[in-house]
mmCIF entry with sequence, helices, sheets and N, C-alpha, C, O atoms, coordinates in Angstrom:
data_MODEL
# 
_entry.id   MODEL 
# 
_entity.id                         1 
_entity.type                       polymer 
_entity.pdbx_number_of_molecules   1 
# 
_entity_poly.entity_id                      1 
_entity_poly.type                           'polypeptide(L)' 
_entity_poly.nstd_linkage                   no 
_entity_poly.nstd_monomer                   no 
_entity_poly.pdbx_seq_one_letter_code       
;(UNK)(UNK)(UNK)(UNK)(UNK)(UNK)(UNK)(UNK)(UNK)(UNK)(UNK)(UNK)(UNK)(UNK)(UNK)(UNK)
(UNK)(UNK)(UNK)(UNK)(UNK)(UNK)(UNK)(UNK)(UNK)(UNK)(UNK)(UNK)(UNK)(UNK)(UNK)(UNK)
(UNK)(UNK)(UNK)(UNK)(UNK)(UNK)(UNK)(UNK)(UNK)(UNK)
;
_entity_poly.pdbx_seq_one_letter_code_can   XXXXXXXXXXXXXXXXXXXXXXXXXXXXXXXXXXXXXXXXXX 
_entity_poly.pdbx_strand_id                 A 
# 
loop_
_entity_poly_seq.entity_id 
_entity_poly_seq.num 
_entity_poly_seq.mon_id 
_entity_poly_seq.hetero 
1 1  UNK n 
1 2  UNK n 
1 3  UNK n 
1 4  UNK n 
1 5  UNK n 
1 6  UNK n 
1 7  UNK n 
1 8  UNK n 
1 9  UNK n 
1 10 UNK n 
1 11 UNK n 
1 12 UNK n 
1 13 UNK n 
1 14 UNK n 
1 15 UNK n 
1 16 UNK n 
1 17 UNK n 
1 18 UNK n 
1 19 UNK n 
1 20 UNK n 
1 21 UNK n 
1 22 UNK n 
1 23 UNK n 
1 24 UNK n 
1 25 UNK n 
1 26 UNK n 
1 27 UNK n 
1 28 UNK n 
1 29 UNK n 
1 30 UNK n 
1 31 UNK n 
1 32 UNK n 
1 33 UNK n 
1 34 UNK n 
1 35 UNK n 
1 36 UNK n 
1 37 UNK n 
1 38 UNK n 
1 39 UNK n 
1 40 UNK n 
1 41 UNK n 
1 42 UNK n 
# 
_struct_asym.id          A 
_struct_asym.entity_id   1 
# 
loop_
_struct_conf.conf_type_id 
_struct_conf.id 
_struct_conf.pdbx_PDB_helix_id 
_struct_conf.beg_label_comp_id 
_struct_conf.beg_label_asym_id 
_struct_conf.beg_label_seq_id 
_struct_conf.pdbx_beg_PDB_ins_code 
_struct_conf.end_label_comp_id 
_struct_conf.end_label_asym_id 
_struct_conf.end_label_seq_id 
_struct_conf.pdbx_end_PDB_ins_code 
_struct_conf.beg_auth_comp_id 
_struct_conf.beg_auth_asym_id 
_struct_conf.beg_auth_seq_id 
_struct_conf.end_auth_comp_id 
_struct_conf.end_auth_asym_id 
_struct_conf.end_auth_seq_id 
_struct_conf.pdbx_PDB_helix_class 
_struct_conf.details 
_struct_conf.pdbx_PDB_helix_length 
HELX_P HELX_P1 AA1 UNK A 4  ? UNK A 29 ? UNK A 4  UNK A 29 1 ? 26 
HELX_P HELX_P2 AA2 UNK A 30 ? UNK A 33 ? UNK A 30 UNK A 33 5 ? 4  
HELX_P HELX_P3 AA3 UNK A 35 ? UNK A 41 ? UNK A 35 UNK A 41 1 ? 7  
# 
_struct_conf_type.id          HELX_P 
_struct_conf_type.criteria    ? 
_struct_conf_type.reference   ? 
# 
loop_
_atom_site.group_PDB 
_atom_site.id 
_atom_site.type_symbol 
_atom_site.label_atom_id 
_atom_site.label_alt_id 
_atom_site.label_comp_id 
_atom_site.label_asym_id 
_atom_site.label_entity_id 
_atom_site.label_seq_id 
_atom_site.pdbx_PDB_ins_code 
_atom_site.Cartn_x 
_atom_site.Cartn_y 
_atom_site.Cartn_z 
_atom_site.occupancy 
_atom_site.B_iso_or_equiv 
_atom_site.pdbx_formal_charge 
_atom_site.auth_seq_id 
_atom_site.auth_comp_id 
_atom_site.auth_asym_id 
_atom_site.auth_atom_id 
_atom_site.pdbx_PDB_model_num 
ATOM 1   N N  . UNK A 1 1  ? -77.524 100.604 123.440 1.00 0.00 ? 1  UNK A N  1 
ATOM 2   C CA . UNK A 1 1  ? -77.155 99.753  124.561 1.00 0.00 ? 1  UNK A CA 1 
ATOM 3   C C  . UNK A 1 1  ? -77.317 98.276  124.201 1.00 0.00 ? 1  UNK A C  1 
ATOM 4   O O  . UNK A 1 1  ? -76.639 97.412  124.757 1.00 0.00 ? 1  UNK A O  1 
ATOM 5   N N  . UNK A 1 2  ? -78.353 97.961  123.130 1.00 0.00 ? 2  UNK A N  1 
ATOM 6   C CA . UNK A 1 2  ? -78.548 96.929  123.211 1.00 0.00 ? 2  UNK A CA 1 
ATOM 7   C C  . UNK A 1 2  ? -77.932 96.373  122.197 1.00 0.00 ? 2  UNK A C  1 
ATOM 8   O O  . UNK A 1 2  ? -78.434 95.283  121.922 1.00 0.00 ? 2  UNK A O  1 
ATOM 9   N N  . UNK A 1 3  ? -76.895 96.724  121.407 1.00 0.00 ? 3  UNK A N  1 
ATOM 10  C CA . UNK A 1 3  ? -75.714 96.348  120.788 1.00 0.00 ? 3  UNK A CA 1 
ATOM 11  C C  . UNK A 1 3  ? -75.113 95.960  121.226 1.00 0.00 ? 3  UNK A C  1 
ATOM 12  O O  . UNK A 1 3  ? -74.816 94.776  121.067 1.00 0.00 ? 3  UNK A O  1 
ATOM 13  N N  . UNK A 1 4  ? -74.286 97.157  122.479 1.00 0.00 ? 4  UNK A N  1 
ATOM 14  C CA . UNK A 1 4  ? -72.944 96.561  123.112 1.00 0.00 ? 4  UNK A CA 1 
ATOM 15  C C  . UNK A 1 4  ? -72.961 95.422  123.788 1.00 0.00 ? 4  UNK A C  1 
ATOM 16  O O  . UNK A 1 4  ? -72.003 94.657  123.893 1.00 0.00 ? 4  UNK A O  1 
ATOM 17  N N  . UNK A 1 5  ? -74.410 95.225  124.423 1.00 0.00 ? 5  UNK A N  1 
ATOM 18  C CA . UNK A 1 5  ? -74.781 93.567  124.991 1.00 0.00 ? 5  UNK A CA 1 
ATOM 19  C C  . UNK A 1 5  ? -74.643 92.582  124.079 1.00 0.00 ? 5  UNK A C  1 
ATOM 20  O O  . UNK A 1 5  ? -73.926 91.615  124.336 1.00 0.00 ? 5  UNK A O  1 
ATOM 21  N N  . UNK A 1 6  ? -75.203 92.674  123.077 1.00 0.00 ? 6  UNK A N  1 
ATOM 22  C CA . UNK A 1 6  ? -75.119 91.435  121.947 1.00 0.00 ? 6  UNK A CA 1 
ATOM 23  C C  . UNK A 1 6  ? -73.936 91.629  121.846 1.00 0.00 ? 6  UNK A C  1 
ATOM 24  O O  . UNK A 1 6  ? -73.265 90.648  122.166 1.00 0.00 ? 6  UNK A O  1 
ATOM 25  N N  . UNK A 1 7  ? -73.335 92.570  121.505 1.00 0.00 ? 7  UNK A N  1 
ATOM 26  C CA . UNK A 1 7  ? -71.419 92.267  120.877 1.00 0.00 ? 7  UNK A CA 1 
ATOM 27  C C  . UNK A 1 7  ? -71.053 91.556  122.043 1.00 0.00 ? 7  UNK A C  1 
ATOM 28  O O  . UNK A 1 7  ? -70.554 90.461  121.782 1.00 0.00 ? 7  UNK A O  1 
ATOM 29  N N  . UNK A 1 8  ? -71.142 91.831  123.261 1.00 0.00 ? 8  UNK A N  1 
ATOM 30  C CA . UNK A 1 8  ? -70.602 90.802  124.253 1.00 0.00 ? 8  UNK A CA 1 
ATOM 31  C C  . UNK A 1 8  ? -70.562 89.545  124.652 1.00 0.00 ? 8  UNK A C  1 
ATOM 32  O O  . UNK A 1 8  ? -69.659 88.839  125.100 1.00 0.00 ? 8  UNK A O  1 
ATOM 33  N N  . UNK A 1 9  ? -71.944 89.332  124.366 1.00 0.00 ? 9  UNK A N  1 
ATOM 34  C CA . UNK A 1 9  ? -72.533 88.097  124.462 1.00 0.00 ? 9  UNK A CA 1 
ATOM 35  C C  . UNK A 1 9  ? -72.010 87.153  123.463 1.00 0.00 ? 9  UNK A C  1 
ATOM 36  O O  . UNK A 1 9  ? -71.812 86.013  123.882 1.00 0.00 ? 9  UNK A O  1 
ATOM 37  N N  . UNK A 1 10 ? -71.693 87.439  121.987 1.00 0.00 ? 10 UNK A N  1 
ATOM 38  C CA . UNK A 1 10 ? -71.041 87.220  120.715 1.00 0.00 ? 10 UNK A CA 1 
ATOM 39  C C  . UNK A 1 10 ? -69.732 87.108  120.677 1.00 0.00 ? 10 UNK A C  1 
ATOM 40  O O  . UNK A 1 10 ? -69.241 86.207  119.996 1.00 0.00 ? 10 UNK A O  1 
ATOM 41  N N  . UNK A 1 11 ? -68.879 88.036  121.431 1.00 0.00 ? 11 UNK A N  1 
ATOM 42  C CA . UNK A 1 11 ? -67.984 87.774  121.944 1.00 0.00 ? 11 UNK A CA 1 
ATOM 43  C C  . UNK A 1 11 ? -67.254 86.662  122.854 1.00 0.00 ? 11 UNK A C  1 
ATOM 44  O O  . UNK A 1 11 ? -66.302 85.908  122.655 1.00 0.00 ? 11 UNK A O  1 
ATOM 45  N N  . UNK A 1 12 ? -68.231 86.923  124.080 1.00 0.00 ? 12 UNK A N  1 
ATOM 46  C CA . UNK A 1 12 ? -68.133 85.795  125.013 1.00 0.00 ? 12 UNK A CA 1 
ATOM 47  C C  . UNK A 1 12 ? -68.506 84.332  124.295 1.00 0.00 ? 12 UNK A C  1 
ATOM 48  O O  . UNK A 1 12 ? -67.759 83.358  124.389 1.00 0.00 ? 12 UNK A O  1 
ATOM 49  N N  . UNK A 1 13 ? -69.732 84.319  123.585 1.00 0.00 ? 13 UNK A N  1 
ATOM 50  C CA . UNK A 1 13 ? -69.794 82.870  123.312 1.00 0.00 ? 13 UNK A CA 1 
ATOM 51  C C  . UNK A 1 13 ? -68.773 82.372  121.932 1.00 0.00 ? 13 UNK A C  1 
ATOM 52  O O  . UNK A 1 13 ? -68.942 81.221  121.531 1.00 0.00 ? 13 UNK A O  1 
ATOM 53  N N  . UNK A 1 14 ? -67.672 83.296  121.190 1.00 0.00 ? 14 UNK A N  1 
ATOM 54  C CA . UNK A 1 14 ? -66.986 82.965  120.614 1.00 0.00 ? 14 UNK A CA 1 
ATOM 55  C C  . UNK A 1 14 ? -65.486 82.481  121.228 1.00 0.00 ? 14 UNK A C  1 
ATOM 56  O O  . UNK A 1 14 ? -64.733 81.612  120.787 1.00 0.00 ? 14 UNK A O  1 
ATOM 57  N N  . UNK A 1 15 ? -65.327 83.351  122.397 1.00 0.00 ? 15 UNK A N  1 
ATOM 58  C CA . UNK A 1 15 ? -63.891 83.169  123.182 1.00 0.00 ? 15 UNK A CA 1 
ATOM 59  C C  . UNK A 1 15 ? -64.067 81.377  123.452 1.00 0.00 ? 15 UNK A C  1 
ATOM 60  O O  . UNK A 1 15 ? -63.393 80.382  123.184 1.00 0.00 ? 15 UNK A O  1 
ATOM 61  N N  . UNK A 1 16 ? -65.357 81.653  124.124 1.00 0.00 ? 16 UNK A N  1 
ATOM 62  C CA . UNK A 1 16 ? -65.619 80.341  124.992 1.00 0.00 ? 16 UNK A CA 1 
ATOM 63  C C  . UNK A 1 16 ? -65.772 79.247  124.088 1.00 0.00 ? 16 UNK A C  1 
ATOM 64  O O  . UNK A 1 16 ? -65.271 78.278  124.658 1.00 0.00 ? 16 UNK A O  1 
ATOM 65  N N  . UNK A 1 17 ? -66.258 78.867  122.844 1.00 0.00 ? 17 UNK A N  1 
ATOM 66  C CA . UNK A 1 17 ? -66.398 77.934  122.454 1.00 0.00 ? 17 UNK A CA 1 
ATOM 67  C C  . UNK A 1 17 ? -65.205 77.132  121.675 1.00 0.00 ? 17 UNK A C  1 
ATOM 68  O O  . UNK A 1 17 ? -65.214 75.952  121.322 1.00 0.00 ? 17 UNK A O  1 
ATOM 69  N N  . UNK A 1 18 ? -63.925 78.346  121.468 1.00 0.00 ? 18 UNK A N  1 
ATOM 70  C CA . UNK A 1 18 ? -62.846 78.296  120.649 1.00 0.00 ? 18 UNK A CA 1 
ATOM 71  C C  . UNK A 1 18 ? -62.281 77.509  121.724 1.00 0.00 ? 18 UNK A C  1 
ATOM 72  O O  . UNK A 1 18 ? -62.049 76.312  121.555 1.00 0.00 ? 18 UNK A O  1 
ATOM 73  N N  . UNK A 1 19 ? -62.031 78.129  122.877 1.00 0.00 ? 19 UNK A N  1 
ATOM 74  C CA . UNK A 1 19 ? -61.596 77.523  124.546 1.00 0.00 ? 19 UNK A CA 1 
ATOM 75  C C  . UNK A 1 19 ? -61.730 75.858  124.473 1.00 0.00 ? 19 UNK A C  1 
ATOM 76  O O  . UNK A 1 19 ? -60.810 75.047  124.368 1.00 0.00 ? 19 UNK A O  1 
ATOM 77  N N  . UNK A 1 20 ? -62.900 75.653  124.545 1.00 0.00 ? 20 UNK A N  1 
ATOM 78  C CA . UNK A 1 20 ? -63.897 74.487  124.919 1.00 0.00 ? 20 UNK A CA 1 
ATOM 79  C C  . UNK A 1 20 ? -63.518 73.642  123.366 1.00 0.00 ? 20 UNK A C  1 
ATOM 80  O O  . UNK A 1 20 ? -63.735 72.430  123.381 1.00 0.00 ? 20 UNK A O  1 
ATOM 81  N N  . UNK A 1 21 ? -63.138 74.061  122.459 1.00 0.00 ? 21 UNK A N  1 
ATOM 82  C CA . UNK A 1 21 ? -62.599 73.117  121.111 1.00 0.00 ? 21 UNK A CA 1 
ATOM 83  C C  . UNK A 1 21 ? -61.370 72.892  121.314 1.00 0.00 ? 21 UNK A C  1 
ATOM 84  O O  . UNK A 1 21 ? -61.020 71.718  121.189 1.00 0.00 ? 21 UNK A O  1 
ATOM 85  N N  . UNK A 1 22 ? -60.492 73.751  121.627 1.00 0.00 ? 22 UNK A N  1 
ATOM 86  C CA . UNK A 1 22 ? -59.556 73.607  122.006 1.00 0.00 ? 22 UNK A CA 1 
ATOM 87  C C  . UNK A 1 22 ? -59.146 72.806  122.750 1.00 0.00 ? 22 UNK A C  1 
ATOM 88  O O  . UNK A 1 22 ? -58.314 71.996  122.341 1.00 0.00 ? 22 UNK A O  1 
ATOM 89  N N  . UNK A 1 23 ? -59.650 72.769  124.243 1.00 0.00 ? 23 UNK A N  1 
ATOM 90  C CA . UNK A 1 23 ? -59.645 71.740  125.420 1.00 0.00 ? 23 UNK A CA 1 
ATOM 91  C C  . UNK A 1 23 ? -59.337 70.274  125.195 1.00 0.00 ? 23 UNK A C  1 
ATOM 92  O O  . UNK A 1 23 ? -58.419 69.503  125.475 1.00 0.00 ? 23 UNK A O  1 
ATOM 93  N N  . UNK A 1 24 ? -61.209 70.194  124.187 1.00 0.00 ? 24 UNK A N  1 
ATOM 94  C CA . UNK A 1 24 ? -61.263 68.957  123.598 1.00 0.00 ? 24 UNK A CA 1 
ATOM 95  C C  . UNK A 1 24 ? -60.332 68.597  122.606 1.00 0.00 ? 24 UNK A C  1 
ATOM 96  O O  . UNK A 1 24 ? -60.143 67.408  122.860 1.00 0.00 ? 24 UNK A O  1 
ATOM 97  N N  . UNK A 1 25 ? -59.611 68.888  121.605 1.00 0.00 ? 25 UNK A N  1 
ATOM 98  C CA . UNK A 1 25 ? -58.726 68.448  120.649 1.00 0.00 ? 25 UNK A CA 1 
ATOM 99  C C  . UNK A 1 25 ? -57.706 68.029  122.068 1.00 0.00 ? 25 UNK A C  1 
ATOM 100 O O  . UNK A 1 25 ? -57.766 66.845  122.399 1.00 0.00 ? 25 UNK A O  1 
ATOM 101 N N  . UNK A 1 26 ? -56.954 68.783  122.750 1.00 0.00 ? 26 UNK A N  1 
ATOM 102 C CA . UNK A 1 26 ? -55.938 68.749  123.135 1.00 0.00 ? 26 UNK A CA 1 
ATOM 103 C C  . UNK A 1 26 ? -56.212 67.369  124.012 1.00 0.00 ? 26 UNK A C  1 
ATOM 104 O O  . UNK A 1 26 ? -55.521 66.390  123.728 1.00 0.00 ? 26 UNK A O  1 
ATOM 105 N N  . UNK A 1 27 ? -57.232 67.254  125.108 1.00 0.00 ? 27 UNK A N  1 
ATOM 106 C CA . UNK A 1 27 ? -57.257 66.103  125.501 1.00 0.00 ? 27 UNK A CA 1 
ATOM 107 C C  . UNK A 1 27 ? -57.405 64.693  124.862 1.00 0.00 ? 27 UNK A C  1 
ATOM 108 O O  . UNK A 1 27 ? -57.008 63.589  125.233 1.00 0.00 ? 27 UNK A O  1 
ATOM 109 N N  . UNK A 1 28 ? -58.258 65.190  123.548 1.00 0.00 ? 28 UNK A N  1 
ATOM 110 C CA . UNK A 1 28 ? -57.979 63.678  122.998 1.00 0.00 ? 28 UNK A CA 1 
ATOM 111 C C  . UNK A 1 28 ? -56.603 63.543  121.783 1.00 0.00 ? 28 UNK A C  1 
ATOM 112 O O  . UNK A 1 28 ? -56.592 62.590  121.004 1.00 0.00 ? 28 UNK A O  1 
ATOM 113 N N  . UNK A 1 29 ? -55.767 64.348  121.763 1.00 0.00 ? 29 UNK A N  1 
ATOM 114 C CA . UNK A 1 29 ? -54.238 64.445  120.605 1.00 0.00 ? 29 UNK A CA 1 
ATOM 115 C C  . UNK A 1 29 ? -53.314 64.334  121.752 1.00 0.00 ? 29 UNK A C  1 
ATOM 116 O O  . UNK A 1 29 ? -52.559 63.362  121.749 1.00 0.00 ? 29 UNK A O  1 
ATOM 117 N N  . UNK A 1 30 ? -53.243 65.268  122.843 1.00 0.00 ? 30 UNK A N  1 
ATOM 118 C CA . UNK A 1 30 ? -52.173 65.059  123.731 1.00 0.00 ? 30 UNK A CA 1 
ATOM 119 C C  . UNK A 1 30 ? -51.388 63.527  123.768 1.00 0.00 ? 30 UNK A C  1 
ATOM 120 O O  . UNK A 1 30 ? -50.196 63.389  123.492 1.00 0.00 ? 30 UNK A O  1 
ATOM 121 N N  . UNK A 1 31 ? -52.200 62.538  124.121 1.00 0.00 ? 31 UNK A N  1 
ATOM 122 C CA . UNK A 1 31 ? -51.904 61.678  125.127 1.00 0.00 ? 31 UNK A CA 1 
ATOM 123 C C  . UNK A 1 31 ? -51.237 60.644  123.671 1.00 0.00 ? 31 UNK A C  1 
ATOM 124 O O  . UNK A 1 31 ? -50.314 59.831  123.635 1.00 0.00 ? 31 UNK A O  1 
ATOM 125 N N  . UNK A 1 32 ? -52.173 61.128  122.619 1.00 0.00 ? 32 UNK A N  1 
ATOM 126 C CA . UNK A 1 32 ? -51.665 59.961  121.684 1.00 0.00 ? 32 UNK A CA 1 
ATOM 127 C C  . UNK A 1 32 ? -49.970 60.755  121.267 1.00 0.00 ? 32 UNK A C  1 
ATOM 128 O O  . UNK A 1 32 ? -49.221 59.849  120.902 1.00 0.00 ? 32 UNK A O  1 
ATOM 129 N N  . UNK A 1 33 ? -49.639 61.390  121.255 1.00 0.00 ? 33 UNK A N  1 
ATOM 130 C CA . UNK A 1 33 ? -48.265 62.401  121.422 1.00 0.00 ? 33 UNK A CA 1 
ATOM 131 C C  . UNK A 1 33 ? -47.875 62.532  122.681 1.00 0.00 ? 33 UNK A C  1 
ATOM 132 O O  . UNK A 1 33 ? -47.754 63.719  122.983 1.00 0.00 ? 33 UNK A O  1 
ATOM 133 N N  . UNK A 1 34 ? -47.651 61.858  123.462 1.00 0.00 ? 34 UNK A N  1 
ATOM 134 C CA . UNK A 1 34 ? -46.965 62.131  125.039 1.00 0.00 ? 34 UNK A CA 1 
ATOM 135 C C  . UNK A 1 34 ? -45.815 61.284  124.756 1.00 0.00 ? 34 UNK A C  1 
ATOM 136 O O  . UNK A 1 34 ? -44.860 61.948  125.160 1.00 0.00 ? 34 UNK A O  1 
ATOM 137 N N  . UNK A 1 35 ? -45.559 60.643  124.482 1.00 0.00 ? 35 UNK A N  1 
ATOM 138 C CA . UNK A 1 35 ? -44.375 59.638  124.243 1.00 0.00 ? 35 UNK A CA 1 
ATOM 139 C C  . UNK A 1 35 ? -43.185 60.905  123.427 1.00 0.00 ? 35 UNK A C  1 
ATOM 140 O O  . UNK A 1 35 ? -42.088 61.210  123.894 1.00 0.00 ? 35 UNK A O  1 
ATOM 141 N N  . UNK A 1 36 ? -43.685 61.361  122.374 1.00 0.00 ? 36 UNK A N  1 
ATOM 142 C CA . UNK A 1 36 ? -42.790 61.678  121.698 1.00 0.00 ? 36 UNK A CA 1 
ATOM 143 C C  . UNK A 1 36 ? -42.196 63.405  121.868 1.00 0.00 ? 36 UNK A C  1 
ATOM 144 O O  . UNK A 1 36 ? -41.161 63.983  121.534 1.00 0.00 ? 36 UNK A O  1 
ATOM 145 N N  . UNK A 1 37 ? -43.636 63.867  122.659 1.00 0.00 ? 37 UNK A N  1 
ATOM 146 C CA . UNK A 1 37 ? -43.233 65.301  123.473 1.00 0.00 ? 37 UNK A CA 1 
ATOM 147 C C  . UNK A 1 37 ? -42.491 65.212  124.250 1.00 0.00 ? 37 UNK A C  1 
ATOM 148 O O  . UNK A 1 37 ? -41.510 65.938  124.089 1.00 0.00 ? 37 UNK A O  1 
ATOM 149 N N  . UNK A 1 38 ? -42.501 64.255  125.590 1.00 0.00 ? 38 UNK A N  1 
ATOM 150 C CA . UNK A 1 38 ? -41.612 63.951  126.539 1.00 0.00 ? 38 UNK A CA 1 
ATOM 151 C C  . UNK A 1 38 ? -40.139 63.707  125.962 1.00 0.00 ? 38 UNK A C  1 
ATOM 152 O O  . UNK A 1 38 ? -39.145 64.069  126.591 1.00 0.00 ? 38 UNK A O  1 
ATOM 153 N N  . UNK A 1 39 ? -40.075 63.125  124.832 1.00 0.00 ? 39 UNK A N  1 
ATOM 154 C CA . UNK A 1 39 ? -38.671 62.969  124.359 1.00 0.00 ? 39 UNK A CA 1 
ATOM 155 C C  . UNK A 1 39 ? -38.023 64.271  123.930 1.00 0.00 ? 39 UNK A C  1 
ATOM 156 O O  . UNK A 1 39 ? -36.980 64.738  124.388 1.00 0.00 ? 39 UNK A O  1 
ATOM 157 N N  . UNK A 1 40 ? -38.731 64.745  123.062 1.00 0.00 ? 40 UNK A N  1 
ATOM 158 C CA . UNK A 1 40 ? -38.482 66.404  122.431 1.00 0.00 ? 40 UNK A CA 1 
ATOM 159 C C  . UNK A 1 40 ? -37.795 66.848  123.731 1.00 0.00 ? 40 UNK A C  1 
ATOM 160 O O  . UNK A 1 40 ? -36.578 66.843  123.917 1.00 0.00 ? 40 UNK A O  1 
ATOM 161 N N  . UNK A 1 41 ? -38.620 67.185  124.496 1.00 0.00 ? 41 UNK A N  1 
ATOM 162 C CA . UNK A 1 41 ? -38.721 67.192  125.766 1.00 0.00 ? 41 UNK A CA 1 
ATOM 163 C C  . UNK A 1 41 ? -37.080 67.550  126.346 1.00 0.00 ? 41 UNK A C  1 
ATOM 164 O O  . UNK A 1 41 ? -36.665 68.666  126.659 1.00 0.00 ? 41 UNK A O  1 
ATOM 165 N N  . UNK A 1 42 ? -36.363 66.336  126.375 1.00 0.00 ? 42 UNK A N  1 
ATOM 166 C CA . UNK A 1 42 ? -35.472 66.233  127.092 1.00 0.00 ? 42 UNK A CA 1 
ATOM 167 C C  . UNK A 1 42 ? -34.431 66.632  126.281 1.00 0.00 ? 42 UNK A C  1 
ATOM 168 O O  . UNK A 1 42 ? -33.281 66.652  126.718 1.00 0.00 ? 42 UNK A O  1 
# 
């Protein structure tokens, strides 16, 4: 039992931290690329 908890927990704190890197790249790359997405864009 006390495997399948750790695999979860290991799990969960891998989903989540990939999430949470993710987030952060995107909010600070987005904006410097908004000009040229919006163009793609259209």
């Amino acid at each position: 039992m006390q495997d399948v908890a750790k695999q979860a927990v290991r799990e969960y704190v891998e989903n989540h931290s990939r999430q949470d890197l993710l987030s952060s790249v995107l909010d600070e790359e987005l904006p410097r690329y908004a000009e040229a997405l919006e163009r793609l864009g259209k």
